[in-house]
N, C-alpha and C positions, 0 to 999 in steps of 0.2 A: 456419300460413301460410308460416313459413320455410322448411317440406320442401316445400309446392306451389311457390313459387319456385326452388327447388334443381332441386326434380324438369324441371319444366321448360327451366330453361338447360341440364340433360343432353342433356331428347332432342330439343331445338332446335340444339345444337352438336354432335351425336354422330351423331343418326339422318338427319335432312334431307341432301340430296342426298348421301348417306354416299357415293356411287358415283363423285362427280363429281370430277375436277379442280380444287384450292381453293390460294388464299393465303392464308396466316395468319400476320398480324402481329397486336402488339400494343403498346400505349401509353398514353399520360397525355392528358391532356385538365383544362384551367383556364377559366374564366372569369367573367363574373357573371350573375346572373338575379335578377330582376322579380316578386316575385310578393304576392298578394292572398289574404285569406281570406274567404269569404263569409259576409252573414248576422249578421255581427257586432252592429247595436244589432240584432237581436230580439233576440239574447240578454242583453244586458246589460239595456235599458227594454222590457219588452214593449206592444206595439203598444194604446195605447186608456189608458194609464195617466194622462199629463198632455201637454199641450202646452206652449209656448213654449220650444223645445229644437229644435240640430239635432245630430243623429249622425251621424258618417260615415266610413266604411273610406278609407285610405289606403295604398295598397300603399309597397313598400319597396326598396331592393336591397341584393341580397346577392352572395355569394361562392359558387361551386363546383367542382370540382374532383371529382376518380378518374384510374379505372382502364379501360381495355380489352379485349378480345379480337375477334376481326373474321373470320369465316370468310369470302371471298370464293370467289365462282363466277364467273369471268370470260366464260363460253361463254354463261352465265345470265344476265348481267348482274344478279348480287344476292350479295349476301350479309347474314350474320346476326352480328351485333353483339352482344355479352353486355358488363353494364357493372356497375361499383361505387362509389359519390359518397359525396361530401359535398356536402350546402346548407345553407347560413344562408339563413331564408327569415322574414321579418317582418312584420306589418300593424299599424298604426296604429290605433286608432278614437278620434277627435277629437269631445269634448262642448263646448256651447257654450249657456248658457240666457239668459231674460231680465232673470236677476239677476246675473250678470256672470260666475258660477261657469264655471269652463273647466276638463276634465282631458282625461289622453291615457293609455289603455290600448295599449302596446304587444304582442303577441305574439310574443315574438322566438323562433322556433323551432328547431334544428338537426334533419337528419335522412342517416339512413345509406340511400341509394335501391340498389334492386338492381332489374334488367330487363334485357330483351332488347328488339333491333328490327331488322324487317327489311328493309334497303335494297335498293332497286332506281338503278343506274344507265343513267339513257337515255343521257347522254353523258361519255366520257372519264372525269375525275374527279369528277363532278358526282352529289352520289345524292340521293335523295327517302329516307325510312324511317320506321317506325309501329312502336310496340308496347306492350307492359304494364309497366307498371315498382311497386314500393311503395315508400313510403318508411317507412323507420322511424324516429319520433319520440325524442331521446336528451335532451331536454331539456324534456320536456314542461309543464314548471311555472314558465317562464323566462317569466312576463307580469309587464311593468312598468305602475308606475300613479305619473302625478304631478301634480297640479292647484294653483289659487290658492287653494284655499277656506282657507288660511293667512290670507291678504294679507283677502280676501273678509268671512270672518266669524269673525276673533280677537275683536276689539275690538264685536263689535254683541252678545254673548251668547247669538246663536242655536249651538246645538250642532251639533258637527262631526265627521266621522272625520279624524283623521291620515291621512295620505298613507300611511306605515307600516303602519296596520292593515287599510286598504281594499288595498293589495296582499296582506298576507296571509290576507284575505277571496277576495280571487281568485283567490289559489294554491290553496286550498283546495278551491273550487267549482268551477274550472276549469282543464281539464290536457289539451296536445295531444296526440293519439293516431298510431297507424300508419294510413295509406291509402292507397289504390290510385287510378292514376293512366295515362293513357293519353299517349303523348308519339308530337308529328306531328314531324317536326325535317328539315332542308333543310341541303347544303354542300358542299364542294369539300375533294378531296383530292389536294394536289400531287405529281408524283414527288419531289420534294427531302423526303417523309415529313411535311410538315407538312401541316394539314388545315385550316379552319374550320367552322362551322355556327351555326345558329342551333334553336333548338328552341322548341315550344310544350305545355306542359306542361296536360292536363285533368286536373280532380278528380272521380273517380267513387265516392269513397265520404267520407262522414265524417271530420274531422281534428278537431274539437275534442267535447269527451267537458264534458258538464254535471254534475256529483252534484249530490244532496239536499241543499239550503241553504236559509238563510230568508230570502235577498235577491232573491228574485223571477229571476233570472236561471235560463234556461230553456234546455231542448234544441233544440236546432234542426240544419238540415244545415250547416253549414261546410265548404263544399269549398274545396281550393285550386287555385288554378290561375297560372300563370308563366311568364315569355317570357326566355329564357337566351340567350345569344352566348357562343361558344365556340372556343378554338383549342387543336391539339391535335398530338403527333409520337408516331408509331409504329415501331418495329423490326419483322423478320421472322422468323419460325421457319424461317430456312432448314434446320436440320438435325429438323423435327417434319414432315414432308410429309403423314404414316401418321395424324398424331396424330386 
């Protein structure tokens, strides 16, 4: 997967409009994003098991930040964008029954994103741009778990997991994976090198990865998906014109 990624930013930044008149700068880019994982209670209670319970996904915010490169065509009004991140990217899933029990499964993920997109400007500094991005999972076993069933049922005799072991029940059974992801993103890029944006992140494949355990918790599709604001300063290759 990591050589289709490669292979690609080459002959998206080498070959396409090889002929044309380009700017190319580069730079940093920070800011935070939003984001949700799907699908979360089927995997944990599958569907038809008991009532009196609600589940429910909670998105979270995080932190992001990278890298640049920016090949602009100014005759074309486009250019192509190659990029390299970090995200902190988390979701919540909040239990709540009708014996008073409550826990919270967080998935707090990190991941290394690498892609391209390619923008079109209708006006000035203003561009629209679309493209494929993956991210890679660097933390995949980082799910927190912590409930009352302490406070609930010490003292009644009914038996209990530890908050401790039911996390390491879930590290075990569940580990977030690498997946692919389609990003629409919108913003303005000033002459004074500073830029903004905002982006929307789709999930198109897979991100959390099930094994064989005896807790009933099942495979399902977990995609992510995430809504980022971003500000960002670029430099120029004034002396790569050829590059």
């Amino acid at each position: 997967m990591k050589k289709i990624i490669l292979l690609f930013l080459l002959i998206s930044t080498k070959s396409v409009f090889a002929q044309s008149e380009r700017e190319i700068t580069y730079g940093l880019f920070a800011g935070g994003i939003y984001s949700k994982m799907s699908n979360l209670p089927d995997v944990i209670v599958p569907k038809g098991i008991y009532d009196g319970y609600t589940l429910k996904e909670e998105g979270k915010f995080g932190g992001a930040g990278g890298f640049f490169i920016n090949w602009k065509y100014p005759y074309a009004k486009l250019a192509i964008q190659t990029e390299v991140s970090y995200s902190g990217q988390s979701t919540d899933l909040n239990y709540e029954d009708i014996k008073g029990l409550k826990y919270k499964m967080t998935f707090a993920f990190n991941y290394i994103n690498v892609g391209a997109q390619l923008k079109f400007y209708p006006y000035k500094g203003f561009y629209i741009g679309a493209g494929p991005y993956v991210g890679f999972n660097i933390s995949g076993d980082n799910i927190k778990y912590s409930s009352n069933a302490q406070e609930i049922f010490a003292e009644s005799g009914v038996p209990f997991e530890t908050d401790a072991n039911v996390q390491k029940v879930l590290r075990e059974s569940l580990s977030g994976k690498n997946y692919f992801y389609g990003m629409l993103a919108a913003g303005y890029e000033f002459s004074s090198n500073f830029s903004i944006g905002a982006r929307y992140a789709i999930g198109l494949s897979d991100a959390l990865m099930t094994e064989e355990n005896g807790h009933r918790y099942s495979e399902n599709k977990n995609k992510v998906n995430s809504i980022s604001l971003i500000i960002g300063y670029s430099f120029d290759f004034d002396d790569l014109g050829n590059f």
